[in-house]
N, C-alpha and C positions, 0 to 999 in steps of 0.2 A: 504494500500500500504506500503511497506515494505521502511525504510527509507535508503536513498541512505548514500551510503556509500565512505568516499573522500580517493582519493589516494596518499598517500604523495608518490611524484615523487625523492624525494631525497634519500627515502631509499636506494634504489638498481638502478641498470641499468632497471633488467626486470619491476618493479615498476614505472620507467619514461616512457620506452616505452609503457606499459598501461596506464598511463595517457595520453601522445600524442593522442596516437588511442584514446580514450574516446572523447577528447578535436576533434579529427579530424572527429568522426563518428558523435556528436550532433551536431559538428556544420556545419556537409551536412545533417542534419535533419534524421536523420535514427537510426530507433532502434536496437538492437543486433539483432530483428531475420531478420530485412530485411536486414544486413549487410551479416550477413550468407549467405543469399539466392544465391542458385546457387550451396553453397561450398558444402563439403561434411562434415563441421563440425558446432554444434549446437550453439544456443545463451550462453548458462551453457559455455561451453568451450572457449568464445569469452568473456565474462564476466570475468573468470579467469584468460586469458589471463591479461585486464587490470588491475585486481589486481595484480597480477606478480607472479599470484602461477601457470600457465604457458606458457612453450615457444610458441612463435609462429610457427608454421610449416611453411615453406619457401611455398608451393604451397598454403595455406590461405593468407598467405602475398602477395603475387602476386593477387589474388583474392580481396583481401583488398585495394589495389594501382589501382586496374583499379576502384573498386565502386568509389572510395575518390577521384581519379584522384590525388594521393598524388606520382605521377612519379616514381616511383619504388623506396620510402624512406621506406616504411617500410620494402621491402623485403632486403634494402641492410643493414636494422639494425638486421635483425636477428641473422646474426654471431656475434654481438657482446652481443647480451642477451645471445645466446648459450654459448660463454665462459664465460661469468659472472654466468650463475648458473655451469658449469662442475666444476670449481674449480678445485678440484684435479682428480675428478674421470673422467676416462677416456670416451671418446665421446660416445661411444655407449652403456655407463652406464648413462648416464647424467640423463635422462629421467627417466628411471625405481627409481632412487635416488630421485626423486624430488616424483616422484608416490606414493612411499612408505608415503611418509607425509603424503598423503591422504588418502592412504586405513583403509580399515574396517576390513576385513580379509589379513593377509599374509598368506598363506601355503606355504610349502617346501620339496624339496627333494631332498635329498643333498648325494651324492655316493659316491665324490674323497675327498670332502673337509669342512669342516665344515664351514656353510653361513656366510658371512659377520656380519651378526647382532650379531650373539652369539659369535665373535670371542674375543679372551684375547689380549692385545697389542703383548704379543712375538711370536702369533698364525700368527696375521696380518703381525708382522716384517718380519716373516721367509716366507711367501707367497712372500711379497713383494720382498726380498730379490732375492728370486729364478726365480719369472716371469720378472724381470726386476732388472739385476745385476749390471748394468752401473750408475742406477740412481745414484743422490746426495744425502750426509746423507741429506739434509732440503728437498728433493722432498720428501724423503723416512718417514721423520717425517709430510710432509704435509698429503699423502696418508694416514699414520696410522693416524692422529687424522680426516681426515673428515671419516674413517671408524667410529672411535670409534664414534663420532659425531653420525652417525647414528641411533646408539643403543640407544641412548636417548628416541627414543618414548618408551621403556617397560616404563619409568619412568613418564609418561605422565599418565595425569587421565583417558583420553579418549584414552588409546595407543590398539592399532587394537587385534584380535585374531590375535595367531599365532600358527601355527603348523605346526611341524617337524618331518619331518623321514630321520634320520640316517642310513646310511649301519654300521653296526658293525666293518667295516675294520678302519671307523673313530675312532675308542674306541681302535682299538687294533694296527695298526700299525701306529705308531710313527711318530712324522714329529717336534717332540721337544724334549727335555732333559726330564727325565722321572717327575724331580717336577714341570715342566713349563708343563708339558701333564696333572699330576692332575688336576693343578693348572685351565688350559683349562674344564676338565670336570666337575669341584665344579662347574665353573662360572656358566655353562648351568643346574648343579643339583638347583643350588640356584636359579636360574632365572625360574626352574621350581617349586620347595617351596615356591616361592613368587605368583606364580600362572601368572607370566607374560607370560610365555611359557606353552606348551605343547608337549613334546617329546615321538615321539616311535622310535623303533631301529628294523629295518630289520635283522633279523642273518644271519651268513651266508649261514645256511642251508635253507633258506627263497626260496620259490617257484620264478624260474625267470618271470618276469613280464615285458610287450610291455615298451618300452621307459626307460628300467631301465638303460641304460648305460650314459643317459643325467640327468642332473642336471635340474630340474622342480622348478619354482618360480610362484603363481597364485597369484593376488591380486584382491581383493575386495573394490569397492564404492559405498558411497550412491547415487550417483547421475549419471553414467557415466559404460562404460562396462566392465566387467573383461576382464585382461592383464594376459596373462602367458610370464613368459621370461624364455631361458636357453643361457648358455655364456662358453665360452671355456676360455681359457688361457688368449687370445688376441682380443677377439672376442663376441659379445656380439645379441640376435636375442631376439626381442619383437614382440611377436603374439597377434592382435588384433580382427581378424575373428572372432567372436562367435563362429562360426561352430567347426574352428580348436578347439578354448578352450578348448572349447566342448568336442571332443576328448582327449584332453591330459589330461585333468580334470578329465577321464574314468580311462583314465590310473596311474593317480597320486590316485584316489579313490582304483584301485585294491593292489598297493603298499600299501596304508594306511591297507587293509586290511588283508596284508599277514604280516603285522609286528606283532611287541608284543605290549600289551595293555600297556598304558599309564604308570602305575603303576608299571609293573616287567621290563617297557624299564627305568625307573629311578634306580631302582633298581640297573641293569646295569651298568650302568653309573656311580650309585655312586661305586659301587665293581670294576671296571676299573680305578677308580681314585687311590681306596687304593692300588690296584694293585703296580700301578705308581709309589705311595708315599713312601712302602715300599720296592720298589726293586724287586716284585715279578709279574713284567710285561711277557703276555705270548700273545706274536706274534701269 
């Protein structure tokens, strides 16, 4: 038997609230899978629940207060684990942000904007800057550093695959000052030399393909089912269906196939950079 493992309740909020539920489930004598029972989600995700690697869904917490007869206490704590892990990022990113920690696989396909992970601070600034012009400089520095935060798993021993595809229009049309645009495509050449990443680059002559006008995100776990997310501006949609995955995963595989092979899409990227560096950038 696998030795239990204790919750320190003071780390975090979500951390306390898993402890509580632990503390409130053994002691109405009930295991994680008969606490489940009924819901639509498993003992594994009820388990990390009380360690605090995740949120509670509001209709499990209701589910959770009628077994525990705990009066609707955990469902009225879950706004407050929801804003303790959002932090900077925005609500309907919260979740896929916390996801990423765990996956095995990330894949990508990225059309308008180059993904969050791979991004350079002055990449993120001027994003930041333009979907949201009103903020304060200190919103606007919190946002940039939980992005950059992000990017830390390449740096992890265990940090997930990842692979990306690039539309070319990211290499060639500008959305910075031409040394901060190098500057953007070294990072992702280096992160590809380091073998943390793997990129290819769609041309633009590249065959149109189902779903290309959306921005594609799939993640993979060991334990739990693949997630695809795509997100707009202001707006953000996590697909959990197998089936749909299923499909967009078809479609994310025909893009992967219609690109350039891993090797001449770096190539690329690095000759876009010199481009940049030298002044001899060509829209």
């Amino acid at each position: 038997m696998a030795a239990r493992r204790e919750i320190d309740g003071s780390a975090s909020v979500p951390q306390f609230y898993g402890k509580e539920l632990r503390f409130k489930r053994e002691e109405a004598g009930l295991t994680l899978e008969k606490l489940v029972d009924g819901s639509f989600y498993g003992p594994t995700y009820l388990s990390e629940i009380e360690h605090g690697k995740r949120r509670m869904p509001l209709e499990l917490a209701r589910h959770v207060d009628r077994l525990l007869g705990t009066d609707g206490s955990f469902e009225r704590r879950c706004e407050d684990v929801r804003k303790a892990r959002q932090g900077a990022h925005a609500a309907y990113f919260a979740a896929i942000a916390e996801a990423k920690k765990r996956a095995q696989v990330i894949d990508e396909w990225a059309n308008t904007l180059i993904p969050g992970l791979l991004q350079t601070r002055s990449y993120a600034q001027t994003l930041i800057h333009s979907t949201n012009p009103q903020d304060s400089p200190e919103r606007v520095e919190a946002k940039i550093q939980t992005r950059l935060k992000r990017a830390t798993l390449f740096e992890a021993p265990d940090n997930p695959e990842y692979w990306v595809i690039l539309h070319e229009s990211l290499l060639r049309n500008a959305i910075l000052p031409d040394t901060e645009m190098a500057e953007q495509l070294d990072h992702i050449a280096t992160l590809a030399h380091r073998r943390r990443i793997t990129p290819q680059v769609l041309p633009w002559n590249g065959p149109t393909r189902a779903f290309m006008a959306l921005p594609l995100k799939f993640m993979e776990f060991g334990d739990e089912p693949p997630l695809m997310y795509t997100e707009g501006p202001y707006h953000g949609q996590t697909v959990d269906d197998p089936a749909l995955v299923k499909q967009y995963r078809k479609a994310y595989d025909r893009l992967r196939a219609a690109a350039l092979p891993p090797e001449a899409s770096l190539a690329l990227i690095e000759q876009a950079a010199e481009d940049y560096r030298h002044g001899q950038h060509r829209p």
